[in-house]
C-alpha positions as CSV (number, residue, x, y, z in Angstrom):
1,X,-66.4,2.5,25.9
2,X,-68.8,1.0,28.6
3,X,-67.3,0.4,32.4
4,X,-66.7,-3.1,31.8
5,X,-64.9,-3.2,28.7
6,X,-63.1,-0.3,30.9
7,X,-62.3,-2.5,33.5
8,X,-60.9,-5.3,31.5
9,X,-58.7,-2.5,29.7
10,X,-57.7,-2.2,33.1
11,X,-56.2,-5.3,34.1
12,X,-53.2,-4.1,32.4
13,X,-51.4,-0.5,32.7
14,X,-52.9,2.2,30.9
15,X,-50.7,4.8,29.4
16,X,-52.3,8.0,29.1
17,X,-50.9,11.5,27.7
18,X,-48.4,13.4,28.7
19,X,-49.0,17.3,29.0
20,X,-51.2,19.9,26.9
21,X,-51.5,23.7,28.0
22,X,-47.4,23.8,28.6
23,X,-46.9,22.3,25.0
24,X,-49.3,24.7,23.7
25,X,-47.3,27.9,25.3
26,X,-44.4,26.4,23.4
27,X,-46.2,26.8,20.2
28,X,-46.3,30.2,20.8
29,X,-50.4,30.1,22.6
30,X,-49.8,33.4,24.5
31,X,-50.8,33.6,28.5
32,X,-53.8,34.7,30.1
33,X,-56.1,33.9,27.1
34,X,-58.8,31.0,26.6
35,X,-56.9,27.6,26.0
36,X,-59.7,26.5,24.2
37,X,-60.5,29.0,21.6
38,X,-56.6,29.5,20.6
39,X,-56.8,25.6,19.7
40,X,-59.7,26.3,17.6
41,X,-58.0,28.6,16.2
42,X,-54.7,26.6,15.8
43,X,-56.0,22.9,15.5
44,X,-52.6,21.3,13.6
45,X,-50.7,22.0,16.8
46,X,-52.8,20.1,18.7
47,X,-53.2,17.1,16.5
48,X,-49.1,17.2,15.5
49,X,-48.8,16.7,19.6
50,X,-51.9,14.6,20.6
51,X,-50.3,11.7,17.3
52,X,-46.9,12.1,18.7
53,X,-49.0,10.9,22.1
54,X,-49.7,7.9,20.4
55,X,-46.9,6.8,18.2
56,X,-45.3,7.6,21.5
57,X,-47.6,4.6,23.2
58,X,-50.7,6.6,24.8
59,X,-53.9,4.3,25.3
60,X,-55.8,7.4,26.3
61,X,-55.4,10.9,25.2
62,X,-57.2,13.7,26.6
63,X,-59.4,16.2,24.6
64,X,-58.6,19.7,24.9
65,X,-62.2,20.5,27.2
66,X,-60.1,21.3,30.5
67,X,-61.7,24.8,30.6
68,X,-64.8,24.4,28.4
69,X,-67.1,24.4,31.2
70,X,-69.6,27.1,31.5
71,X,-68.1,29.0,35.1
72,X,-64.3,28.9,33.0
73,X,-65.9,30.0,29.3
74,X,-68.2,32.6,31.3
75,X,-64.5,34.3,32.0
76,X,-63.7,35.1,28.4
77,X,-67.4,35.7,27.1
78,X,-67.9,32.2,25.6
79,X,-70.3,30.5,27.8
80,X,-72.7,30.9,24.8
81,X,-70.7,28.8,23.0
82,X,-69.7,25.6,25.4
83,X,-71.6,23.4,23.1
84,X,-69.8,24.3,19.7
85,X,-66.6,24.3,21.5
86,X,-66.2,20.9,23.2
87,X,-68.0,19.4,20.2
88,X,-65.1,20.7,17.7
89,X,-62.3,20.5,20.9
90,X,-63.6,16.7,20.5
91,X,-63.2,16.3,16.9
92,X,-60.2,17.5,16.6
93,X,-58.7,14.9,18.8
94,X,-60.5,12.2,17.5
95,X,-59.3,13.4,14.0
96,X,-55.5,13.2,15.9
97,X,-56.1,9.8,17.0
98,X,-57.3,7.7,13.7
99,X,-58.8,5.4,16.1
100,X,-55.8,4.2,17.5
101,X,-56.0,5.8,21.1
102,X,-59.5,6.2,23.7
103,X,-60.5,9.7,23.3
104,X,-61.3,11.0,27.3
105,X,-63.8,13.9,27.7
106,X,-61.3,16.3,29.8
107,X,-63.3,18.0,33.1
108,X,-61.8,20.0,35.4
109,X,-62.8,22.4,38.1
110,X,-64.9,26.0,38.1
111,X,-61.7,27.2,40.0
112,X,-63.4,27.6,43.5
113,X,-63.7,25.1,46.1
114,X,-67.3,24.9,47.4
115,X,-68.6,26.8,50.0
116,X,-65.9,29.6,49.3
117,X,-69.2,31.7,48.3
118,X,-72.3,31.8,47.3
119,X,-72.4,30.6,44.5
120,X,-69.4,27.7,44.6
121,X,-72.4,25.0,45.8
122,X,-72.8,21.6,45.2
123,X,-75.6,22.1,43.2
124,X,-74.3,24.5,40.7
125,X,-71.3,22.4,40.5
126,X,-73.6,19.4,39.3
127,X,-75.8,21.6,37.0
128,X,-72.1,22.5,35.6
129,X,-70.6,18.9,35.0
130,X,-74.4,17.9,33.7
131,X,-74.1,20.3,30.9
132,X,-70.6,19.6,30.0
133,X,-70.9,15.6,30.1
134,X,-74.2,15.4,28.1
135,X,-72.0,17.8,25.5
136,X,-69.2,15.4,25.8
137,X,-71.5,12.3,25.5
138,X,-73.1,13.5,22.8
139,X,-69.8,14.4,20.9
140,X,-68.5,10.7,21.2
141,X,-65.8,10.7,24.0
142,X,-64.9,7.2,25.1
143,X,-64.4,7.7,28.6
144,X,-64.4,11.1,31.2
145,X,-61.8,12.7,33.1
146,X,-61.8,14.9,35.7
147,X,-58.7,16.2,37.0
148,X,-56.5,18.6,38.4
149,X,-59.7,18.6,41.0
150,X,-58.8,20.8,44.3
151,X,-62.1,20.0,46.3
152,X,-63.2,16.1,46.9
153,X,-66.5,17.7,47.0
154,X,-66.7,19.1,43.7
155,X,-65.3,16.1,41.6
156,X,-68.4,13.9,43.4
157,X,-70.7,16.4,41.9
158,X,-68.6,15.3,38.2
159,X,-69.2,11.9,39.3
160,X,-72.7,12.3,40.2
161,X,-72.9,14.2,36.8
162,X,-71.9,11.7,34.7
163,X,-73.8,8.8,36.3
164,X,-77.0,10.8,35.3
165,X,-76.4,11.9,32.3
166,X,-74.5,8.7,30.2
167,X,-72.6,5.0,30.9
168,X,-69.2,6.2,30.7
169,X,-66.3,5.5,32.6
170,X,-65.6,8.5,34.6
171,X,-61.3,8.9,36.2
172,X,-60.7,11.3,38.6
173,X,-57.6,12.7,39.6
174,X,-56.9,15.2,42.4
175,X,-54.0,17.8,42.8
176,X,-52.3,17.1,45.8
177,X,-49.3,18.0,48.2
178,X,-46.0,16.3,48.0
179,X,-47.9,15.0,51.7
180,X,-51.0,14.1,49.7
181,X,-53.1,17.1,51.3
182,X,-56.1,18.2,49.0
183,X,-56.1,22.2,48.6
184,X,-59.9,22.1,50.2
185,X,-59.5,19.7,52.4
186,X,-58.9,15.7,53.1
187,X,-55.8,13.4,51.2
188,X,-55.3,11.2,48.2
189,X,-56.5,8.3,50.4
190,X,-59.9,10.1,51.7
191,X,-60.7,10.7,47.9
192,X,-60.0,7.2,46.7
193,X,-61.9,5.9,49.3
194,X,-64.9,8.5,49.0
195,X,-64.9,8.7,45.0
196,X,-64.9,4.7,44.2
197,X,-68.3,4.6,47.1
198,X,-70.0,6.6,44.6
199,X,-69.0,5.1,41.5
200,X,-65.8,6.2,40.3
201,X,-64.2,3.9,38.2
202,X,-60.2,5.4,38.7
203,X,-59.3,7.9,41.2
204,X,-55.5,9.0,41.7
205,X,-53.8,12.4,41.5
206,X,-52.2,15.2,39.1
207,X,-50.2,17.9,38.5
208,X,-48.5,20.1,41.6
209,X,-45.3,17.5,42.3
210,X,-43.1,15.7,40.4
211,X,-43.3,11.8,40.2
212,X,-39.8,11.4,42.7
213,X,-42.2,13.0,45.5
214,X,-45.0,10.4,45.0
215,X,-44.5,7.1,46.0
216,X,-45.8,7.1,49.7
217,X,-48.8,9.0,48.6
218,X,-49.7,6.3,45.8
219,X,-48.4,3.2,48.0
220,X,-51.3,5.2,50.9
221,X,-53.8,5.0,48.0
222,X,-53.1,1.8,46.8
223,X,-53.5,0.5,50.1
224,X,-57.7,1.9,50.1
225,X,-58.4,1.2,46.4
226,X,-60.8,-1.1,44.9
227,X,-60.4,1.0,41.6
228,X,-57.0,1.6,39.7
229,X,-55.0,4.2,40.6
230,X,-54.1,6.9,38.4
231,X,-51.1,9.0,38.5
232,X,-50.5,12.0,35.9
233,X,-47.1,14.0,37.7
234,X,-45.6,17.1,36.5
235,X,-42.2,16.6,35.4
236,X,-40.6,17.5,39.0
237,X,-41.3,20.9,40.6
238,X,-40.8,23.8,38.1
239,X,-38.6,27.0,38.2
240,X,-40.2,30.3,38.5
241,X,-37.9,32.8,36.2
242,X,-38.2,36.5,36.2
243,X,-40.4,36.6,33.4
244,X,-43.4,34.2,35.2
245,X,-42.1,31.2,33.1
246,X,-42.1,27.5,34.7
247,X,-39.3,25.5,33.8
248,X,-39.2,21.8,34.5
249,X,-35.9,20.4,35.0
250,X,-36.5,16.7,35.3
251,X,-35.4,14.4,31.8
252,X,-37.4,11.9,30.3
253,X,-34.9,9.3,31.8
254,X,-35.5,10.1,35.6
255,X,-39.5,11.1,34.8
256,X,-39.2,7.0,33.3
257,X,-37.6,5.7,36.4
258,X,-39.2,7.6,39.1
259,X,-42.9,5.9,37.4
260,X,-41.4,2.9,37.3
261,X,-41.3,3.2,41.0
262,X,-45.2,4.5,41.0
263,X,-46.4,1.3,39.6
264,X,-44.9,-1.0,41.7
265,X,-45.9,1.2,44.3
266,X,-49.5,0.8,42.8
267,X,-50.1,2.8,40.0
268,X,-51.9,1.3,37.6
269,X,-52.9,4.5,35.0
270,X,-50.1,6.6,34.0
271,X,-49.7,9.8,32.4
272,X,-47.8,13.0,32.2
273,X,-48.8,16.6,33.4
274,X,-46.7,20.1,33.2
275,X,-43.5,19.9,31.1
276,X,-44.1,16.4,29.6
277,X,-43.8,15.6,26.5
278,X,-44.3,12.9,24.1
279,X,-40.5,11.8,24.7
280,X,-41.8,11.2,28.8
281,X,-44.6,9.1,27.4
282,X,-42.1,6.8,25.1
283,X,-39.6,6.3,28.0
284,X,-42.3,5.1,30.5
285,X,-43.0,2.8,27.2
286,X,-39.5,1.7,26.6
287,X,-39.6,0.9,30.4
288,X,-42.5,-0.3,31.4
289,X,-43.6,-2.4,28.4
């Protein structure tokens, strides 16, 4: 996909995916482990989910590369493989798709923000995103992703990345506050407004809060934007039990109605995070379409 025919996709709402890593622990991926390797090593639960996605009414799902960087492989041992596991992480989503749904190169952060030490710096950062997109590129995504980004610094580096390495549309989406605070610093507005200067073609926000906690922070980026924004919320806050477990509470229903509320706020790309399913992505269908 090139950045025009990406904005004229645009014009319209996008529908994106609703949650991986929590669907995997329900299919039994255990904690603690790499996300990618266990769906290597189980690829049918991935596809069953990622065509649920799309019979569901996802434009866009994301491939399974969250962690396949070379800081989050280096954790488990498997930096020496980053190439052979986003090539095959992309394949098997591209097999789950058929061609009906955008495949999105999935880019997320080395886990520090920058400056933290020595060697969280800009430049490693961009030395990390190079590697990854040119993988990613190379492998036949449509479009990039980076999200569930805690530093406005870092995701420019993925930007930068990507603008030096290949053509593609690059989304970023930051994890925020239910007060749109950044965990490293700045707001949902100060990255809309910083990451569209250098050439982001979607910027919006992730994960942390639940869609019912939203709506000022996407009107305050809607207000800023000359790109869409994006919005991917976690189906409402989750419940810590005694075991470690999250639990999200909040039905498809309310997740449906509560986005219903983001677009005319200003959403424009819509998604799931943690504890959505393919039943959240057909209600925002059922609603919004």
């Amino acid at each position: 996909m090139t950045r025009e025919e990406f904005q004229k996709l645009a014009e319209n709402l996008i529908i994106l995916d609703g949650a991986t890593g929590s669907n995997m622990i329900k299919a039994g991926m255990p904690r603690g482990i790499s996300t990618e390797m266990w769906i290597l090593e189980h690829p049918d639960v991935l596809i069953f989910l990622q065509r649920e996605y799309v019979e569901a009414g996802s434009q866009i799902v994301m491939a399974p590369t969250f962690g396949a960087n070379r800081r989050s492989l280096s954790m488990y041992g498997l930096e020496g493989r980053i190439g052979e596991l986003n090539k095959r992480l992309v394949e098997i989503s591209q097999t789950a798709v058929e061609g009906r749904a955008y495949v999105a190169g999935d880019l997320s952060t080395g886990g520090r923000a920058l400056g933290s030490d020595a060697d969280a710096t800009y430049e490693e950062a961009l030395e990390r995103y190079k590697e990854q997109i040119s993988i990613l590129a190379e492998a036949g995504v449509d479009l990039l992703i980076a999200e569930t980004m805690i530093d406005m610094n870092e995701t420019a580096a993925a930007v930068e990345a990507a603008r030096e390495v290949c053509d593609l549309p690059v989304l970023c989406s930051m994890t925020v506050e239910a007060d749109g605070s950044i965990f490293a610093g700045g707001t949902a507005p100060d990255a809309v407004e910083m990451l569209q200067e250098i050439g982001a073609d979607a910027v919006g926000v992730n994960c942390s809060v639940g869609p019912d906690q939203l709506t000022a922070v996407v009107a305050n980026m809607k207000k800023v934007a000359r790109v869409p924004v994006l919005v991917k919320p976690n189906a409402g806050m989750p419940e810590i039990t005694d075991k470690g477990e999250a639990l999200y509470r909040m039905t498809a229903e309310d997740f449906g109605k509560h986005m219903e509320m983001l677009v005319e706020a200003g959403a424009g790309i819509i998604g799931g995070c943690c504890g959505t399913t393919p039943e959240y992505i057909r209600e925002i269908c059922k609603i919004l379409r």
